[in-house]
C-alpha positions, 0 to 999 in steps of 0.5 A: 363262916365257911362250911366244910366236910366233917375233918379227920373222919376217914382213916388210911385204911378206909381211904384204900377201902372206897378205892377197892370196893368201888373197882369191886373185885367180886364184878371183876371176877365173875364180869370182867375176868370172862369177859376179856377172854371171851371177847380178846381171846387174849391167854395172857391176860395175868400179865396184860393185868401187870402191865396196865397196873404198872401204867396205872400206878405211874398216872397215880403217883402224880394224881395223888401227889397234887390230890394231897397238896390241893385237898380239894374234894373235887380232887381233878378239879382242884388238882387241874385249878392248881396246876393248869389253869381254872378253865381246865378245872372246870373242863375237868370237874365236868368230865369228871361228873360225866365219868364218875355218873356214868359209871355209876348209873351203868351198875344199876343196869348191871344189878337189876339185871343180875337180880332179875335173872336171879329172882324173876321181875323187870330189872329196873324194879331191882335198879328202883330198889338199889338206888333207893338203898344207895340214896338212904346210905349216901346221906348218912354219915361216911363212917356208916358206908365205910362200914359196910364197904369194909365188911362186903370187901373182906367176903368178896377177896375170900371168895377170890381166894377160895376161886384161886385155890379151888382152881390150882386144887384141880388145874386142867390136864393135871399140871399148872400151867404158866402160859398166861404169863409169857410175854409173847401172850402179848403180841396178839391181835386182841390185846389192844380190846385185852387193855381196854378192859383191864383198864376198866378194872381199875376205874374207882382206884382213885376215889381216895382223893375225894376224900383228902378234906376229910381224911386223918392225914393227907399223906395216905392218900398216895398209899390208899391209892396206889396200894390199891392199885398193886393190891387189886393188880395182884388179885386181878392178875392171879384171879385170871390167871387161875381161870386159865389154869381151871379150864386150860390156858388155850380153852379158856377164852371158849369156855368164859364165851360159853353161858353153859360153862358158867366160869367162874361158878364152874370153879367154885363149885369145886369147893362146894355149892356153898359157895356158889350161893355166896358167891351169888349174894356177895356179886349183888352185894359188890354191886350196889358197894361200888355204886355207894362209893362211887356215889359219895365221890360224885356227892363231894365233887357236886358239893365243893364246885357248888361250894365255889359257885361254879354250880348252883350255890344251893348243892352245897347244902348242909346238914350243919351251919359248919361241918358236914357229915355228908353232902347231902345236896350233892347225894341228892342231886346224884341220886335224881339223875341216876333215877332219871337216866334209869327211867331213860333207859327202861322207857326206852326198852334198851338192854340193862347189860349189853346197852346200858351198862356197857356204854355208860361204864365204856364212858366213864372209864375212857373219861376217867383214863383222860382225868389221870392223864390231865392230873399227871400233866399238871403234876409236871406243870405245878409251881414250886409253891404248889410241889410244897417243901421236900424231895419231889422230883419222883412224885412230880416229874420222874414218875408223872413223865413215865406214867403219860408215856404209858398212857398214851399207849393204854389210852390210844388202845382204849379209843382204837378198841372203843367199838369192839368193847360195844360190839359194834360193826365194822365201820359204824360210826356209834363209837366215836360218840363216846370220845365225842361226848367227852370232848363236847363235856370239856369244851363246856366246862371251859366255856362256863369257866369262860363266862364266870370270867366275864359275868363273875369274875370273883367266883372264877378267881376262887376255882379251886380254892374253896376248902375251908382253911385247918381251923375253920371246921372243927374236928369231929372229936372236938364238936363231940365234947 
């Protein structure tokens, strides 16, 4: 009997939930809004914020329409199984458990930190803390970490709303301005770091794809993810562009490089030092919501590939002999190496923010851009068989074909910018390990598809093909009968 995740558990809405709350807006706020000023000086961030959004939505269109077709949840895996190739599946599933760790791992950094500086102690007891809370979390049913997500979503995007209008409530010099939107604001020495960033913004959007297997219906995958994308683009944009406004669009990148300043708390006080204090929970809140969802996707990419055997068949554990609620081997698994890699970096004394967050979640985001970038070629490349019935030409080649023009530019700027997103010297050598690291995590991947082929020849025919057929895992509503 085949064993599946728990069918028709996860709504439209909650698809575009773990989208959101992993690209967690309250981070980009208070983190990654500053942080692009401060270290581009780039004023026309609102719209360098479309731009990327414009790109990332074409790579969607591609990722979404094979990610609905597959309904794998490994969804590059099985996506890049399907339209490349198996060995490009695997190279894929393995960049993708690179990417999506690394991402997650680089939170706890971020959150003990934040605690630390908050409430006193060593940030790792605080990252010890969350990953426990994490762990606990992640091996519950999906409807509970929806729940949660959905409820610290909602408090952050008010907050952003509260920031905006406190922001156009009192603009610097008295008058709007709008010169974070002119296209010439783009023609600058720091836009290619400017992009970079903005690009890391979105990392998360695609976790609806992880969850086809499970979602009501398939279709809303598309809409989950690229809505969120236009969602998020739109908040992100206005956000930045109503910090612009608060401090003055030509002081801004000095005042967001200036701890003093405080941006963006600086603006919220305006509306009251209430919401400062919230904003301040709710920033530790987002936190640790991005590292659950991006926790469940690893937990679903561990459990299909061990599913298949291309992993060790013993991560597929499940709590029932057919339906799983959650994956609970591949929870677990995630969880040992985010207590691993935190115990790493603690012993080795490194910086919590500056050292690891910063080169785990540069990691991860570069190695997610690629993911999109492979998923729209294999949209191009899919069969007729794979495209299925129905108009496809926008979703398989029109949109696919623009979205890799696009992406080539973002992802040249992304690699060219790699050493200044680290603050690393001119002419060191550090930065190119992290396209290194991808690369070398590829050429394994292909390498083991390689040996299955030789030693296992049935377990490599089988790649990207183990999700149980429609009928073989009840529905929940028909297991509660």
């Amino acid at each position: 009997m085949q064993v599946g995740l728990a069918r028709r558990t996860l709504s439209p809405f909650g698809l575009w939930v773990f989208g959101a709350a992993a690209s967690a807006p309250m981070v980009v706020l208070v983190g990654g809004i500053p942080a692009t000023y401060a270290t581009t000086g780039v004023t026309a961030l609102p719209l360098t914020f479309v731009v990327v959004a414009v790109t990332v939505a074409l790579l969607a269109v591609g990722y979404t329409a094979m990610a609905r077709q597959v309904g794998h949840p490994a969804a590059y895996y099985g996506i890049l199984a399907h339209g490349l190739g198996r060995r490009w599946a695997v190279a894929g599933g393995m960049v993708a458990l690179l990417a999506y760790n690394s991402i997650q791992v680089s939170l706890y950094g971020l959150v003990g930190a934040t605690l630390a500086g908050t409430l006193g102690g060593v940030w790792w007891v605080w990252a010890g803390i969350a990953l426990a809370v994490v762990g606990v979390l992640g091996v519950r049913a999906i409807v509970l970490s929806t729940r949660v997500l959905v409820a610290v979503l909602a408090v952050s995007l008010l907050i952003v709303a509260v920031f905006v209008a406190a922001a156009l409530w009192q603009p610097a010099g008295g008058e709007v301005s709008w010169e974070g939107s002119e296209a010439s604001g783009l023609a600058v020495s720091g836009i290619g770091g400017a992009v970079a960033l903005c690009v890391a913004a979105f990392m998360g959007i695609d976790a609806a794809g992880s969850f086809a297997e499970e979602a009501v219906d398939r279709r809303s995958i598309s809409r989950a993810c690229i809505g969120g994308v236009a969602v998020l683009g739109a908040v992100y944009s206005i956000a930045a562009w109503a910090m612009g406004v608060a401090v003055g669009p030509r002081q801004v990148a000095e005042a967001a490089a200036d701890p003093a300043v405080g941006l963006p708390f600086l603006v919220l006080e305006r509306a009251g030092s209430g919401w400062v204090a919230v904003a301040g929970v709710m920033l530790v809140f987002a936190i640790v919501t991005s590292m659950l969802a991006f926790h469940s996707v690893i937990a679903r990419y561990v459990f299909a590939m061990a599913r298949e055997h291309v992993l060790p068949a013993g991560l597929a554990q499940a709590s029932s002999a057919t339906r799983v609620s959650a994956p609970r081997g591949g929870s677990l698994t995630q969880t040992v190496i985010a207590a691993v890699v935190v115990a790493a970096f603690a012993a080795s004394g490194a910086d919590p923010v500056a050292v690891m967050f910063t080169w785990l979640s540069t990691v991860g985001a570069l190695g997610l851009l690629c993911l999109l970038f492979a998923a729209s070629v294999a949209a191009v490349a899919a069969s007729e068989g794979v495209r299925g019935p129905g108009p496809w030409r926008w979703s398989f080649r029109v949109a696919p074909v623009l979205g890799l023009i696009g992406g080539s530019v973002v992802l040249g700027l992304m690699v060219g910018n790699v050493g200044s997103l680290l603050g690393a010297a001119p002419g060191s050598l550090y930065p190119f390990l992290l396209p290194a690291i991808i690369v070398a995590t590829a050429v394994g991947g292909g390498m083991w598809a390689g040996h299955l082929r030789r030693v296992r020849p049935q377990v490599y025919a089988a790649i990207g093909r183990g999700t149980p057929k429609t009928h073989a895992v009840p529905d929940t509503v028909n297991v509660s009968i």
